[in-house]
C-alpha positions in Angstrom: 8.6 9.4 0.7 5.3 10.9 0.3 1.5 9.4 0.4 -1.7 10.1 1.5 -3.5 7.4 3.8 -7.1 6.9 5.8 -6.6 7.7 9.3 -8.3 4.6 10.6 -6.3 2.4 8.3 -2.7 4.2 9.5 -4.1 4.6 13.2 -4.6 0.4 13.3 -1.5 -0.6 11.3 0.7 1.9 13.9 -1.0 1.2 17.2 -0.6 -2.5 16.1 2.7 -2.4 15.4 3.8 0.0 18.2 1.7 -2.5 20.7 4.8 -4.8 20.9 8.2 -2.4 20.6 10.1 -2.4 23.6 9.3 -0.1 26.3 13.4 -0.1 27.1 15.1 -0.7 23.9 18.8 -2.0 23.6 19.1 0.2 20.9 17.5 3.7 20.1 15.9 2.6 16.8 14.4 -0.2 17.8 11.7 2.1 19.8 10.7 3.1 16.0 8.4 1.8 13.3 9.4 1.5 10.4 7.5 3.2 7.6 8.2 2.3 3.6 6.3 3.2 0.7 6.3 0.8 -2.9 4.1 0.6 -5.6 0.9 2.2 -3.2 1.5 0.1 -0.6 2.2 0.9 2.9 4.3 -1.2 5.4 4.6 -0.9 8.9 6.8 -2.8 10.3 8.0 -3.1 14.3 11.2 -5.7 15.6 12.9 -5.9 18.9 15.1 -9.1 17.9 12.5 -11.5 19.7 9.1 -10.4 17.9 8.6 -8.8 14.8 5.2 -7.2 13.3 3.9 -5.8 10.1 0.8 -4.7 8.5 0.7 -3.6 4.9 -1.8 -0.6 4.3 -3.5 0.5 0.6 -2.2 4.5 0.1 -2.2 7.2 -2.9 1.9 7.4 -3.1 3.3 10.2 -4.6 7.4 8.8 -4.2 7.9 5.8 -2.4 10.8 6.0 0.0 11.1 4.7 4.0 11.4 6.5 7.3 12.0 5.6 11.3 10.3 6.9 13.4 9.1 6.8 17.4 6.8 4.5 17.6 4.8 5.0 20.8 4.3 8.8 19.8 3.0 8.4 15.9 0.9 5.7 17.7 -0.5 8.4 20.3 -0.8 11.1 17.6 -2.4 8.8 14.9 -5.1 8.2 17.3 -6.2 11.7 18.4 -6.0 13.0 14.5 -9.5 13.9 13.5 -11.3 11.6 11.0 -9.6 12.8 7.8 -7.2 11.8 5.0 -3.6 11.8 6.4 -0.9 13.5 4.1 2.5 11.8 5.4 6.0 13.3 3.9 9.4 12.4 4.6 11.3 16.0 4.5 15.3 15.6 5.3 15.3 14.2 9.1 12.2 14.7 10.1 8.4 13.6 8.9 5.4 15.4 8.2 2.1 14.3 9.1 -0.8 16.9 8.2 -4.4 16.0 8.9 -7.3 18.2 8.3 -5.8 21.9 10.3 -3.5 19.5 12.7 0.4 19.4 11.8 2.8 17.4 13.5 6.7 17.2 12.5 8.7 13.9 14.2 12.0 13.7 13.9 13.3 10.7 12.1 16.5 8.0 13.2 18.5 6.7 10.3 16.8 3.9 8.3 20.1 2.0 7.9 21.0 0.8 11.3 17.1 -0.4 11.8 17.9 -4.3 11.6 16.6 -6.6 8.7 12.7 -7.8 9.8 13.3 -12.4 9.4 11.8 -13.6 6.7 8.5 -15.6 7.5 9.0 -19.7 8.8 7.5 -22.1 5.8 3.7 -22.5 6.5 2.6 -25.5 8.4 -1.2 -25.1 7.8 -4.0 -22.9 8.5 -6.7 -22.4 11.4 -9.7 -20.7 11.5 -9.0 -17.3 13.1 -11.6 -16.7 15.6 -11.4 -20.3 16.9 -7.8 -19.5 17.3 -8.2 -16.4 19.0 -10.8 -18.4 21.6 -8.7 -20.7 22.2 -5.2 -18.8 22.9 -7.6 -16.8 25.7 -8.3 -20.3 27.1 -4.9 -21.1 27.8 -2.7 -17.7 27.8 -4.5 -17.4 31.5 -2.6 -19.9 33.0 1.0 -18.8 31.7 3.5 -17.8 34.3 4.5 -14.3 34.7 8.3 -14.7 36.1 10.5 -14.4 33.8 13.1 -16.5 35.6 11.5 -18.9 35.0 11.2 -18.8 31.2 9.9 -22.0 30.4 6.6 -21.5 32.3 5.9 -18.1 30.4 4.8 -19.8 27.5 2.1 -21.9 25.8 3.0 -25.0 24.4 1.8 -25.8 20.9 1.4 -29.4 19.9 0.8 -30.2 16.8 -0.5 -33.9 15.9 -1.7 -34.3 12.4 -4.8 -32.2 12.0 -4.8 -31.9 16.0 -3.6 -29.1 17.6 -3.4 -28.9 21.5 -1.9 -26.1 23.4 -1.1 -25.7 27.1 0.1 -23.2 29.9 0.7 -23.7 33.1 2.7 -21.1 36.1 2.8 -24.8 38.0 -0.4 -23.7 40.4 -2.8 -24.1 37.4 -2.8 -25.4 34.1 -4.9 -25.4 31.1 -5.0 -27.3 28.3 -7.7 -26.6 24.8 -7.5 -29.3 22.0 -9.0 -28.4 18.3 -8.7 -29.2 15.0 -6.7 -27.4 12.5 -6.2 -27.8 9.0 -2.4 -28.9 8.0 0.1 -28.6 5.0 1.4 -31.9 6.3 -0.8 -34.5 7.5 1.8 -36.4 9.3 2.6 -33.2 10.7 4.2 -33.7 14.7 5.9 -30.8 16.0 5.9 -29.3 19.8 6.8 -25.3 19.7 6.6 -22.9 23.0 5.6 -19.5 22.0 6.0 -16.8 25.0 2.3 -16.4 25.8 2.1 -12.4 25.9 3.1 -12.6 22.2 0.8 -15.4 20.9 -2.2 -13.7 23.2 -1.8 -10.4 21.5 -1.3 -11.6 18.0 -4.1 -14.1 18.0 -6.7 -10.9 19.9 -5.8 -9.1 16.8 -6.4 -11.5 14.3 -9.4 -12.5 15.7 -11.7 -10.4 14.6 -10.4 -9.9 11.3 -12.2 -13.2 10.6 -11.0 -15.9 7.9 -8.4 -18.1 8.5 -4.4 -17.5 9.8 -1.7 -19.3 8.7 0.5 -21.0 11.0 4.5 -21.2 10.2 6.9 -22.8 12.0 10.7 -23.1 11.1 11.6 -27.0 12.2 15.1 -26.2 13.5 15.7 -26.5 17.2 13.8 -25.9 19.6 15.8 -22.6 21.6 16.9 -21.0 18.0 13.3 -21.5 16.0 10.9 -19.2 15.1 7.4 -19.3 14.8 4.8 -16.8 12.5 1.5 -16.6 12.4 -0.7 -14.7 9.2 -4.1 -13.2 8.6 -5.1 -10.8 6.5 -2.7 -8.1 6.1 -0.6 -8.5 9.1 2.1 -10.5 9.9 4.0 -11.7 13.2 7.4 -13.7 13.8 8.7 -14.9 17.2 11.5 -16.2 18.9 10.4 -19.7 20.5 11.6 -20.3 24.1 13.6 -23.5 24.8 10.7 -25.9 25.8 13.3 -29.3 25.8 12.6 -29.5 29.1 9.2 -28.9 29.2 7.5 -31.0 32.2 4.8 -33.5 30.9 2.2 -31.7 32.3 -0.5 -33.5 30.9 -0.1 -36.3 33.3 -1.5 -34.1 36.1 -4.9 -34.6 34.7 -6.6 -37.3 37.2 -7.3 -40.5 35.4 -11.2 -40.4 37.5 -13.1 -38.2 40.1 -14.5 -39.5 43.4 -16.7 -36.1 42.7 -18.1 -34.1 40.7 -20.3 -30.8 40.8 -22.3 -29.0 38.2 -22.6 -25.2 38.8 -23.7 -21.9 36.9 -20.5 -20.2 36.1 -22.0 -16.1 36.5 -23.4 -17.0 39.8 -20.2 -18.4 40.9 -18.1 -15.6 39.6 -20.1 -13.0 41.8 -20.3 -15.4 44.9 -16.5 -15.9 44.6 -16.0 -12.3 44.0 -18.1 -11.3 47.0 -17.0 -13.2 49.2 -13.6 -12.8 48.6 -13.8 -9.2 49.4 -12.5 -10.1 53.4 -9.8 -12.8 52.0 -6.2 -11.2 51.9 -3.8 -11.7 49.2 -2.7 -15.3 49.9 -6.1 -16.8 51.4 -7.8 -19.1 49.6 -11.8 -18.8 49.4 -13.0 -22.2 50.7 -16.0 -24.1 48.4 -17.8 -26.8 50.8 -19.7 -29.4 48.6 -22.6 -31.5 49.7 -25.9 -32.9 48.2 -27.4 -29.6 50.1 -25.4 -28.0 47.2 -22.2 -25.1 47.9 -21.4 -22.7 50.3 -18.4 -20.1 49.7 -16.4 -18.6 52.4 -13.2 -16.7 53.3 -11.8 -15.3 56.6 -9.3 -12.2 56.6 -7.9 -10.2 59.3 -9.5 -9.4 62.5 -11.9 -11.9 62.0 -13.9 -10.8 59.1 -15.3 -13.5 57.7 -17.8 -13.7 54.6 -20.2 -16.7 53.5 -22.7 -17.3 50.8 -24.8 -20.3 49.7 -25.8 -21.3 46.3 -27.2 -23.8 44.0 -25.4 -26.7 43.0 -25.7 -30.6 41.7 -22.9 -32.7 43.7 -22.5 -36.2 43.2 -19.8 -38.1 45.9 -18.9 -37.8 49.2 -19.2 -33.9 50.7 -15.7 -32.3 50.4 -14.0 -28.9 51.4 -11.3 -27.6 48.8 -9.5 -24.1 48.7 -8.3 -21.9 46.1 -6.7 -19.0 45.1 -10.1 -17.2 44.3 -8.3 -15.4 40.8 -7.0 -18.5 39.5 -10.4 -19.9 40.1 -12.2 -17.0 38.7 -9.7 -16.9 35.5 -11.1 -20.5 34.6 -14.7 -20.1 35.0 -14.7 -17.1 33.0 -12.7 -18.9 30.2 -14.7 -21.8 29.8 -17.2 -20.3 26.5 -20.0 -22.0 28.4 -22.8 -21.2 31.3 -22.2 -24.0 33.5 -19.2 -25.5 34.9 -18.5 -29.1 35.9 -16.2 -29.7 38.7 -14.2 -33.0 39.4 -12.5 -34.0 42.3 -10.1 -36.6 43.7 -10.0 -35.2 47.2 -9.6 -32.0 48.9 -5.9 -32.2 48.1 -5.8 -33.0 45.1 -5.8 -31.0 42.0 -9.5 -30.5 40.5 -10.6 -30.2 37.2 -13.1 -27.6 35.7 -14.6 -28.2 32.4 -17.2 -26.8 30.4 -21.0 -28.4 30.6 -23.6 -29.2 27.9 -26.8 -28.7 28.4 -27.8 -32.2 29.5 -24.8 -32.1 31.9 -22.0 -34.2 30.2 -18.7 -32.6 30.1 -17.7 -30.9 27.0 -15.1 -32.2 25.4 -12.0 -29.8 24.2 -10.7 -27.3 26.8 -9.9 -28.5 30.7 -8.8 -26.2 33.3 -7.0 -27.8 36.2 -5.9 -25.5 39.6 -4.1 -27.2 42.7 -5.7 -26.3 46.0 -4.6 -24.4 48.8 -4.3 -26.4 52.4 -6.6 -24.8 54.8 -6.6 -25.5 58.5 -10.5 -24.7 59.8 
């Protein structure tokens, strides 16, 4: 194997690819990316047995070939090379990477025990990438993080002819963002649970590259399918988790409010974060609503106690709610909008933040619900 590459081109394909290789792998080569070379096309490909990844790169090949090597380190090197044509060469067990003055020789594992990449899930329909990318943010946020709890460290994609709805939820949040897509199928009804982390990571980098991203789903069972997702030159297969028993979370969306409150999401963010400063890890910042408008506060050790006022339209009786002031800052900086509405049952009930038009009216499409923490005052 032998070609010559840009060093932007090679530095995004590897870095791309090495992004989601396992930091301990079962295996030695599955640490590696796999480089191969046909017809002056370059693919580099990445797969841990639960994800897989690869971007196909334009290259002047002089013998096309393949070659395994550590991923994290051509990833760290391919990034400090200057900005000049990178001359790769597989030579016996080891490659050659020369750029400009700068040499570097890897060594190389054997390409036969790297395990076959799946082949891609037939396409289900397409989505415009950015929206996509928007979205995912939305609702990767509210994902859990324990993995013993498997089920509640994924998003759940519905699809309902040419509406798709995803949600997340760690059980002390959850949010939901509907949006239209554009199906192969228009009778189209399949549920899928992709592990957040994944779909979040794929959907940042596909983004940006603008267009639209192609959407494939295997329709076996739910535990054993697989999912891909396609845009540009890139593509990215995953395992699905087991989402049978996924709760109905949607039913924890309150049928009315008793209250609502329209608020300016950047001055909330800072007051929150302010304030917060005395709050310990497990104290919720306290929001007290009236038609005076909000005050923010938080108590911590020793008695420190902070307290800010600020702007605010509130409509219903005035109410006291707490909350875990990340989970509450996570939402109103996911909303895409400047003002937030708030909606409220009661003070023990879970409220619901949404995104605001300009005349006030809630905007329909993306909901952010968080549970509240029981405060004793």
């Amino acid at each position: 194997m032998k070609f010559r590459v840009e060093r932007d081109a090679l530095a995004d394909a590897v870095a791309w690819t090495a992004k989601s290789l396992p930091s301990r792998p079962s295996v030695p080569v599955l640490a590696g990316v796999m480089l191969r070379v046909t017809d002056s096309r370059l693919q580099v490909s990445g797969f841990d047995y639960e994800v897989s990844s690869q971007v196909t790169v334009d290259v002047q090949a002089d013998a096309d070939g393949a070659a395994l090597v550590s991923g994290r380190l051509l990833a760290e090197i391919t990034k400090a090379l200057p900005a000049k044509p990178v001359d790769i060469a597989a030579v016996g067990a080891h490659l050659e990477l020369v750029c400009g003055s700068a040499r570097f020789t890897l060594p190389t594992m054997p390409v036969e025990d790297y395990p076959s990449l799946p082949e891609m899930p037939s396409s289900a329909g397409t989505v415009d990438a950015a929206a996509f990318a928007a979205a995912v943010a939305q609702v990767a946020i509210a994902a859990g993080r324990d993995e013993t709890l498997p089920m509640m460290t994924g998003v759940r994609i519905e699809l309902n002819g040419s509406s798709m709805a995803m949600l997340a939820t760690d059980r002390y949040r959850l949010a939901m963002r509907e949006m239209e897509w554009d199906p192969d199928d228009s009778e189209i009804s399949l549920n899928a649970l992709v592990p957040a982390k994944t779909l979040n990571d794929t959907a940042k980098t596909l983004g940006p590259l603008g267009g639209s991203v192609v959407l494939a789903l295997a329709q076996g069972n739910a535990g054993e399918g697989m999912i891909g997702f396609a845009g540009g030159t890139r593509r990215t297969t995953s395992r699905l988790l087991d989402g049978a028993n996924y709760p109905p979370v949607r039913s924890l969306f309150p049928a009315s409010s008793n209250a609502q409150a329209q608020i300016g999401v950047a001055a909330l963010v800072e007051v929150v974060r302010r304030v917060a400063l005395v709050a310990e890890r497990t104290t919720p910042v306290l929001l007290s609503f009236s038609e005076d408008g909000l005050v923010v506060e938080a108590g911590g050790t020793e008695e420190a106690r902070a307290s800010e006022a600020m702007e605010a339209t509130f409509t219903g009786e005035p109410l006291t709610i707490g909350f875990n002031p990340q989970y509450l800052i996570d939402g109103l900086q996911n909303l895409g909008a400047p003002n937030a509405i708030f909606s409220f049952v009661d003070a023990f009930k879970p409220a619901v933040i949404s995104p605001a038009s300009e005349n006030g009216e809630i905007v329909p499409g993306y909901r952010y619900l968080i549970m509240p923490i029981r405060v004793t005052r």
